[in-house]
N, C-alpha and C positions, 0 to 999 in steps of 0.2 A: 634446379630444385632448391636447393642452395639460396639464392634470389631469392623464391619463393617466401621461403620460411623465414627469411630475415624481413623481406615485407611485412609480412601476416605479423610479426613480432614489433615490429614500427608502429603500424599502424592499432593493434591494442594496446599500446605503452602512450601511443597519443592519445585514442579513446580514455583510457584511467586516467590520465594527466588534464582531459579539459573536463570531465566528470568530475575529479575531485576540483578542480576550480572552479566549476559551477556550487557545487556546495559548500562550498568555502564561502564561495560569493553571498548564496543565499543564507548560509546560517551568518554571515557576518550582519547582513543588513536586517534580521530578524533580530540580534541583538542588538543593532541600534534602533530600531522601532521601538522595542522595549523600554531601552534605557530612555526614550526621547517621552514615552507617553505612549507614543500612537500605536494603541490597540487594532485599530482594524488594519493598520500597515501590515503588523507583527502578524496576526491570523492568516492576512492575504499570502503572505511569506509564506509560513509556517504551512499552509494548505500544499502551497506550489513543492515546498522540502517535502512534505507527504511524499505528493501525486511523483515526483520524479524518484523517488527511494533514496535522496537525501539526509535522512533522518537517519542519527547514528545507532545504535545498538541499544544505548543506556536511554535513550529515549522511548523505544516500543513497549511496548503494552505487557510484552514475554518477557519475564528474563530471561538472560541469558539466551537469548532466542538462536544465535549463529551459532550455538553448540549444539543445538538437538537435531535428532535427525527427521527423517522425515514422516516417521510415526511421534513420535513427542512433538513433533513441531504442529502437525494439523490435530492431535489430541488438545496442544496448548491455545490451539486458534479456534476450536470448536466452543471452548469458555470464556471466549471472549462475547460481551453483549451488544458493544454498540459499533456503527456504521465506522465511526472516526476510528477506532482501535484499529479494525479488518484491512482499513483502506493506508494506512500505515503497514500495518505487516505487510502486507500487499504489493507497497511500495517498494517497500526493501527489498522483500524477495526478490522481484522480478529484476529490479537491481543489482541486488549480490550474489545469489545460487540461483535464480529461476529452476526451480525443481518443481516440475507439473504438476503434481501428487499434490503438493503445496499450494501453489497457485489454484489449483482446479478447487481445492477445498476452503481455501479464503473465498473463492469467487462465489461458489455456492452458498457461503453462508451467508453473505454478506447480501445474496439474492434474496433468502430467508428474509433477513432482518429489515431487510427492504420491503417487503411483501408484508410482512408484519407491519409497518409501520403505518404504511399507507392502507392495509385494510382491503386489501385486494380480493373479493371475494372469490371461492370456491367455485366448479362448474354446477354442483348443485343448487349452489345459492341462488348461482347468476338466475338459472333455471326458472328456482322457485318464483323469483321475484319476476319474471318474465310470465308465469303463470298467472301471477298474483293480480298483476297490471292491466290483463287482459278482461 
């Protein structure tokens, strides 16, 4: 049992050690797109820090976001308006506390804001315009 536990312990102490070196990696090479000019490098970067929850705290959309719990945290994500914000908190989360509550309510909104954007219509709409056509 012993073995065990020193396993399990090994092995999340190398997980956090090539995680932070992936972000390390990535936020280094996003500052030097920066620094070089190359905007679309910098975004491509910068997407990939999103999407893996690379992106550090002082960067998300929340302040102070790792402090609140999981009713201020999905109260603070509910006022957020655009896809890029959601998909950052999002990131992070599932990266540092994955709290479902949290997740489940990024994922929703951002379903919202999606649905919004693209203009997805209604079952009645669909309906109507299916009557309309006929």
């Amino acid at each position: 049992e012993e073995l065990a536990t020193r396993s399990a312990r090994a092995a999340d102490e190398l997980t956090q050690t090539v995680t932070a070196g992936r972000d390390a990696g990535l936020a280094k090479a996003e500052e030097l797109a920066v620094r070089e000019g190359d905007t679309s490098r910098a975004k491509t970067v910068r997407r990939a820090r999103t999407r893996v929850g690379g992106l550090t705290a002082s960067e998300l959309p929340i302040p102070a976001y790792p402090t609140k719990n999981v009713a201020d945290a999905v109260a603070a994500i509910q006022a957020l308006t655009t896809a890029a914000d959601l998909q950052a908190v999002l990131g992070f989360e599932e990266a540092h506390k994955n709290r479902r509550g949290v997740v489940s309510a990024t994922q929703a909104h951002l379903a919202t804001i999606a649905k919004d954007v693209v203009a997805i219509p209604t079952t009645d709409a669909t309906e109507t315009g299916a009557a309309s056509t006929s």
